[in-house]
MARPANU-989466 format. One record per residue (C-alpha): residue in one letter; x, y, z. Coordinates in steps of 0.05 Angstrom, whole numbers, padded with zeros to 5 digits. Layout:
<sites>
A,X,Y,Z
...
</sites>
This chain:
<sites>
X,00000,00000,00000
X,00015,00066,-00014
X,00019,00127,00040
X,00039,00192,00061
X,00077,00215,00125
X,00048,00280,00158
X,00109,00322,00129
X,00080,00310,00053
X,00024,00347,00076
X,00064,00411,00122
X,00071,00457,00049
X,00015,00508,00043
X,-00050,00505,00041
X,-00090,00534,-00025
X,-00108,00617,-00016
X,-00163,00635,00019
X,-00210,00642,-00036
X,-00210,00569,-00038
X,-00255,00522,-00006
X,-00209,00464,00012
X,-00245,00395,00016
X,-00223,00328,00042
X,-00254,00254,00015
X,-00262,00200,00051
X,-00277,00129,00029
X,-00261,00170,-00032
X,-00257,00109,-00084
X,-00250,00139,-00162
X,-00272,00204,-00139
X,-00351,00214,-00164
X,-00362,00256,-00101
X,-00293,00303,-00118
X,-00311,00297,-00191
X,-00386,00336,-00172
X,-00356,00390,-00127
X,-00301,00399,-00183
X,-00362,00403,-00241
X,-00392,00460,-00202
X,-00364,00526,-00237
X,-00411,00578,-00219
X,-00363,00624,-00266
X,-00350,00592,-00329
X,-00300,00534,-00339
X,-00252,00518,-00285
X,-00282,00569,-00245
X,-00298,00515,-00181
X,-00283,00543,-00122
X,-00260,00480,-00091
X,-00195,00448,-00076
X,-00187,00369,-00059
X,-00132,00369,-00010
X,-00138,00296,00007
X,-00160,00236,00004
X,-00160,00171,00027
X,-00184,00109,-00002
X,-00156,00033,00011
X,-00168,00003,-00055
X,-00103,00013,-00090
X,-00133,00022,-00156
X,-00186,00066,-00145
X,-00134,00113,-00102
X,-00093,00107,-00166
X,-00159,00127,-00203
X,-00168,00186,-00152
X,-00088,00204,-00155
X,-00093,00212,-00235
X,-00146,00263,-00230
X,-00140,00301,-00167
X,-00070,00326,-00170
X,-00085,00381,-00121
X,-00092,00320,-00063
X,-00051,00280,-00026
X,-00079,00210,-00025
X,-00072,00162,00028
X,-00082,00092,-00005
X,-00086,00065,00070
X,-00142,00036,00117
X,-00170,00090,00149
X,-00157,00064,00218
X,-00087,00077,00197
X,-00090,00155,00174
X,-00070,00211,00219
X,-00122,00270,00198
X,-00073,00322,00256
X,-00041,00353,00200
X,-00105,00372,00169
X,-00129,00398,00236
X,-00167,00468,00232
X,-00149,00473,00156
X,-00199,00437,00116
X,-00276,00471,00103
X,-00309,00409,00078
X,-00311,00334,00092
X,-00343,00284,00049
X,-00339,00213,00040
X,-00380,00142,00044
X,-00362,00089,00079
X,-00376,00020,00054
X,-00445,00008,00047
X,-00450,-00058,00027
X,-00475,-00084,00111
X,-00538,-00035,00101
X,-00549,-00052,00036
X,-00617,-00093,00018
X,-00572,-00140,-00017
X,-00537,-00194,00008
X,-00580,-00203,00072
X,-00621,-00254,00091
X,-00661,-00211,00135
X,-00687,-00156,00098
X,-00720,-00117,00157
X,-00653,-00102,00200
X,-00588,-00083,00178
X,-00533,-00122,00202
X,-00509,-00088,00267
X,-00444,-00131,00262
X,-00415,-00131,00197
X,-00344,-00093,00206
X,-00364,-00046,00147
X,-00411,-00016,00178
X,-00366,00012,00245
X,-00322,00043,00189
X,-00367,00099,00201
X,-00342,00113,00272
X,-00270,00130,00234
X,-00302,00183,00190
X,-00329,00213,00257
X,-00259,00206,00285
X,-00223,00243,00228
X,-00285,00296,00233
X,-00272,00314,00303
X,-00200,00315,00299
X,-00199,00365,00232
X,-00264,00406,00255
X,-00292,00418,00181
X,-00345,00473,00172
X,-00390,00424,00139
X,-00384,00352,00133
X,-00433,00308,00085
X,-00440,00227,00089
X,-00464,00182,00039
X,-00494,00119,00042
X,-00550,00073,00030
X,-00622,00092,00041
X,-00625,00039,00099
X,-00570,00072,00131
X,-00622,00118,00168
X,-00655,00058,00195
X,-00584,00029,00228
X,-00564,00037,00292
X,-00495,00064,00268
X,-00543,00130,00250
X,-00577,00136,00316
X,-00513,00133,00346
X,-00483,00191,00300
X,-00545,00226,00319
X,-00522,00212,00390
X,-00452,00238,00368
X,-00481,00306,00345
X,-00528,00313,00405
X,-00513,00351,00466
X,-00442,00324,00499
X,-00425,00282,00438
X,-00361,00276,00415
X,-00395,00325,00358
X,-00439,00367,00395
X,-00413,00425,00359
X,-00454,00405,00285
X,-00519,00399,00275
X,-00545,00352,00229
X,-00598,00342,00176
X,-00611,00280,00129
X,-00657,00263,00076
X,-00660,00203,00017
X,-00644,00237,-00047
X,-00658,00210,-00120
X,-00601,00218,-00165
X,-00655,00231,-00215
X,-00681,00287,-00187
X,-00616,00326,-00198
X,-00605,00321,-00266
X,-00566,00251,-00266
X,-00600,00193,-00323
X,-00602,00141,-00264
X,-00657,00132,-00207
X,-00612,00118,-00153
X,-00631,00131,-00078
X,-00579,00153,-00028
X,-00578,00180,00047
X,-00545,00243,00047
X,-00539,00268,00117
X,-00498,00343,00122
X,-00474,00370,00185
X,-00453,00436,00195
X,-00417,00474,00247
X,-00450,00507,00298
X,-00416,00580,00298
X,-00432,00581,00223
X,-00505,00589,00247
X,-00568,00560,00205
X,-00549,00491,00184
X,-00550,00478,00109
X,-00605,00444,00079
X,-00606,00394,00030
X,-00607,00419,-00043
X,-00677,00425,-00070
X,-00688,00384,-00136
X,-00682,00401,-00201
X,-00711,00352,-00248
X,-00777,00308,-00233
X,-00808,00244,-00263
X,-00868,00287,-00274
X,-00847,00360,-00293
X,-00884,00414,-00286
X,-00902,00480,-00245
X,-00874,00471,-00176
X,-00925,00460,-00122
X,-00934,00476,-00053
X,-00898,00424,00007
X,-00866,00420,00080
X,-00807,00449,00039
X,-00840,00498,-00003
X,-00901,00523,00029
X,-00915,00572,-00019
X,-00902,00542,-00084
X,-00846,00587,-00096
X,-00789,00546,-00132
X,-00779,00553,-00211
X,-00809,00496,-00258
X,-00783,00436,-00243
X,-00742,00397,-00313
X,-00762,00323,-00327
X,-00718,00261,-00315
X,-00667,00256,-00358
X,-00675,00206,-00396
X,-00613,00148,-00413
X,-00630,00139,-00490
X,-00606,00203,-00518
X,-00561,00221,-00460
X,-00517,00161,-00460
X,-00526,00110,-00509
X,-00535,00154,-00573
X,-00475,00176,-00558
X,-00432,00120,-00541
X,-00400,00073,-00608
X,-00449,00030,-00649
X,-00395,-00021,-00656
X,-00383,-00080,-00621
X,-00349,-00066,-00551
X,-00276,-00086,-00551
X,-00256,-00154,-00501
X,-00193,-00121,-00469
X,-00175,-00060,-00435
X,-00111,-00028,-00473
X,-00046,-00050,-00462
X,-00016,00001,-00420
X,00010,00002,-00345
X,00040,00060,-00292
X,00056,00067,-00224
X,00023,00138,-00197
X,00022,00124,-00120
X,00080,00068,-00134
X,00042,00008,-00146
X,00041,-00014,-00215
X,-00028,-00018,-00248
X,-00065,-00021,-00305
X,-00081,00049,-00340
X,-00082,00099,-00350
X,-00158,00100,-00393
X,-00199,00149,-00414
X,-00269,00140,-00400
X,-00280,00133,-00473
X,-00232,00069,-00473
X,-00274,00030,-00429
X,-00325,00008,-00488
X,-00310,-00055,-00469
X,-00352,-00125,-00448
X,-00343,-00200,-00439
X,-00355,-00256,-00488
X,-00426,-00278,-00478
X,-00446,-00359,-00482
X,-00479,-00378,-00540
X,-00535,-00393,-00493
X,-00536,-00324,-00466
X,-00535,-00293,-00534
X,-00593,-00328,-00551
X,-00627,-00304,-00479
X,-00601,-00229,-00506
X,-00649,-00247,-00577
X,-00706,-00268,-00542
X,-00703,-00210,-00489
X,-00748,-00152,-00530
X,-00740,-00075,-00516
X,-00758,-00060,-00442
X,-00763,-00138,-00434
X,-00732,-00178,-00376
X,-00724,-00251,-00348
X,-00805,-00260,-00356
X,-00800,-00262,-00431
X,-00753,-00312,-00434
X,-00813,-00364,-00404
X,-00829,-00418,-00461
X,-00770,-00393,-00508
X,-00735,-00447,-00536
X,-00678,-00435,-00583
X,-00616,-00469,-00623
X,-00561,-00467,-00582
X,-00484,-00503,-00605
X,-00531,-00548,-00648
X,-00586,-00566,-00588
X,-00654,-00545,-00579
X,-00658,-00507,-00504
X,-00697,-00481,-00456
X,-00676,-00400,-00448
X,-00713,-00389,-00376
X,-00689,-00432,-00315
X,-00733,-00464,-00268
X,-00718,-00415,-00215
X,-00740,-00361,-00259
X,-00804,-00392,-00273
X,-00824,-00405,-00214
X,-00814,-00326,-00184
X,-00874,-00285,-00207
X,-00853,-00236,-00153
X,-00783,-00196,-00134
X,-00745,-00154,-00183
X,-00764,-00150,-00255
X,-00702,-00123,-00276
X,-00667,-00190,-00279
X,-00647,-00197,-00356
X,-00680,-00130,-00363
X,-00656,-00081,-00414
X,-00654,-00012,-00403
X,-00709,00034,-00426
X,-00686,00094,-00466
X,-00741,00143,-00440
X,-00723,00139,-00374
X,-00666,00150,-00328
X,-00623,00081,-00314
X,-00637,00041,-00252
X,-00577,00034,-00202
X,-00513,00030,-00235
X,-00477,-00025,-00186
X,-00411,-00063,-00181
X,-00434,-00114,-00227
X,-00471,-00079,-00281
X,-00435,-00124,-00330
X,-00478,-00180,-00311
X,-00555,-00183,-00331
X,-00575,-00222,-00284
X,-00561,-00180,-00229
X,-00604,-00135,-00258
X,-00635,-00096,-00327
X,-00569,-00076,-00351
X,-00582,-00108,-00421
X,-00569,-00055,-00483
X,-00639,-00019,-00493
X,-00635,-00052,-00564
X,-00557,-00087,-00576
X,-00563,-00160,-00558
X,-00506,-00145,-00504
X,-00496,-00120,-00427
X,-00479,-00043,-00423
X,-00404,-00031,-00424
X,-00360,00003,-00373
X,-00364,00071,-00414
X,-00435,00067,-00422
X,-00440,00051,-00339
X,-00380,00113,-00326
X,-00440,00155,-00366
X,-00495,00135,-00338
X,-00453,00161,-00269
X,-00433,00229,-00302
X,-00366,00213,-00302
X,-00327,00260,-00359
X,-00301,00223,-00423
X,-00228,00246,-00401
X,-00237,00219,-00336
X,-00168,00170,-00319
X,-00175,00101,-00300
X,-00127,00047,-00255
X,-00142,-00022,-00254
X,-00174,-00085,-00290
X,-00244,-00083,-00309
X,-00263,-00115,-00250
X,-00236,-00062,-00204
X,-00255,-00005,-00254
X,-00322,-00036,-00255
X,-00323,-00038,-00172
X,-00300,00040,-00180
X,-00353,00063,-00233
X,-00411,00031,-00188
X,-00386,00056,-00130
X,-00381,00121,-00145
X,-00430,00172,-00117
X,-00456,00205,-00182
X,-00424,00262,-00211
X,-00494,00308,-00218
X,-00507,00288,-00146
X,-00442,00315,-00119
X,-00447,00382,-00159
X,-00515,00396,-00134
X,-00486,00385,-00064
X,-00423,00429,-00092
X,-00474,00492,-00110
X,-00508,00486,-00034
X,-00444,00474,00002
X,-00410,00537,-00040
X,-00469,00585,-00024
X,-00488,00572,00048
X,-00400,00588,00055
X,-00400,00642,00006
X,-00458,00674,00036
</sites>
């Protein structure tokens, strides 16, 4: 693993007119990518400036390294990182720790997280670094189940009078990628915390976009109907896949291999060199064929089809015996809507509709690195599998701007 002693970090800070931002759990860098999108002034105009990070995965601190030359990244656990240096110098924290133990997935029991899955107390280490560095704001990401954990009751604890962090007040709320401008319906807990002395905590970012656009009406957060006209959902078809290459994804990643934190890797890519995929079964092509536009696992019931010379069955027994659970299985993607949750494994259709809206293939990495917001110069470290990992990850690129734009003028102002 790479790492950095507190003398790399004991040059200067940026100028004042900076707002200097640390990421935690920072993986690829979706959340830095959003605050660094934000340019309230014209290209390169953010006002923000990533002054570390710290992320285990060696590739994805690569990833973060390649494009964040401004920070110093700690490819380290985080049990391991001293955040002193940082201490009384740093405006804004951000970061998600794994979220994998609250996720739905994986879990036999789907009406209580898993109180002891080890991922989960990585939490308490982002509210370690926090107290020691004493941000103005700090955000956390996570699942939407993570406000139903005990690890969130006990940061509410944290923040509450003679907590470790009874100095920030705290709001949360579940936000829809979607309704900021991203082509993907994907829920997250955002909870922001904001010093005390900087007086009215900041509130979550109001939407932008809506499945059903129109005139903005009246709610708990709006009483009197006063935002501007909401935008509709961006939808994935014209976004993403009319722009992305008609031909047939490549198999390999480019030769190519460097060393930025001193590990040698894979990369760099561009996000437009990661059209790439896996070489489907004959069996699964013929699934792809029989799958028709907005389809899924359902249609493939009674489908029979020549496959290496044999007649077979395309559905499984499992599959046709579940009338209920997800419908995305073997789903493709519809093109007048946003995506549904880009994860880990979006190469895979039967984790979930992440079948080409009309190419008899799975989406490719660049397709799913779109879908996220992530820029087509955009530098990635790794093999697919761990750019895949990064890319679903990620917190999307929209999602972080909008949280960029809030963050900038509740400082500024």
């Amino acid at each position: 693993m790479s790492t950095i002693s507190p003398d790399a970090v004991a040059g200067p800070m940026p100028s004042g007119s900076s707002i200097t931002v640390i990421d935690l759990f920072s993986g690829a860098g979706g959340f830095s990518a959003g605050f660094r999108a934000y340019e309230p002034a014209g290209p390169g105009s953010s006002p923000f400036t990533s002054v570390a990070a710290v992320e285990f995965d060696e590739a994805a601190a690569a990833t973060y390294a390649a494009n964040f030359g401004s920070a110093h990244v700690a490819n380290v656990d985080i049990t391991d990182w001293d955040p002193k240096p940082y201490a009384g110098n740093v405006d804004v924290i951000m970061g998600g720790p794994p979220c994998q133990g609250f996720s739905a997935l994986h879990r036999n029991n789907p009406d209580k997280p898993k109180v002891d899955d080890p991922r989960n107390r990585l939490w308490v280490e982002y509210v370690r670094v926090v107290k020691a560095i004493q941000p103005k704001i700090f955000v956390l990401e996570n699942v939407d189940r993570f406000l139903a954990s005990q690890e969130f009751e006990s940061l509410r604890e944290a923040t509450a009078k003679g907590g470790a962090l009874a100095n920030y007040t705290l709001r949360w709320k579940v936000l829809n990628a979607a309704d900021y401008g991203v082509p993907q319906a994907r829920r997250r807990a955002i909870v922001i915390a904001t010093r005390n002395d900087l007086g009215e905590p900041l509130e979550h970012p109001r939407p932008t976009h809506a499945r059903d656009a129109g005139p903005a009406q009246p709610s708990l957060d709006d009483p009197d109907g006063l935002s501007t006209e909401l935008l509709p959902w961006i939808r994935v078809g014209p976004t993403v896949f009319d722009l992305t290459p008609k031909d047939a994804p490549n198999l390999e990643l480019p030769d190519r291999t460097d060393k930025p934190l001193g590990v040698v890797l894979p990369g760099p890519y561009k996000t437009t060199e990661l059209h790439i995929g896996r070489s489907p079964t004959a069996k699964s092509l013929a699934r792809y064929r029989a799958i028709p536009k907005g389809g899924n696992r359902h249609d493939l019931r009674g489908q029979w089809a020549e496959v290496d010379g044999v007649n077979t069955y395309l559905s499984t027994p499992s599959w046709d015996k579940h009338n209920s659970g997800s419908g995305d299985v073997m789903g493709r993607m519809h093109v007048d809507r946003p995506s549904v949750t880009i994860r880990t494994e979006f190469y895979k259709p039967e984790k979930g509709r992440y079948l080409h809206p009309v190419e008899n293939r799975p989406i490719t990495h660049y397709e799913a690195a779109l879908i996220q917001g992530f820029p087509d110069d955009f530098k990635w470290f790794g093999s697919k599998v761990q750019i895949a990992r990064q890319i679903g990850n990620a917190v999307p690129v929209g999602l972080g701007r909008s949280l960029a734009q809030a963050i900038h003028e509740r400082l500024k102002g």
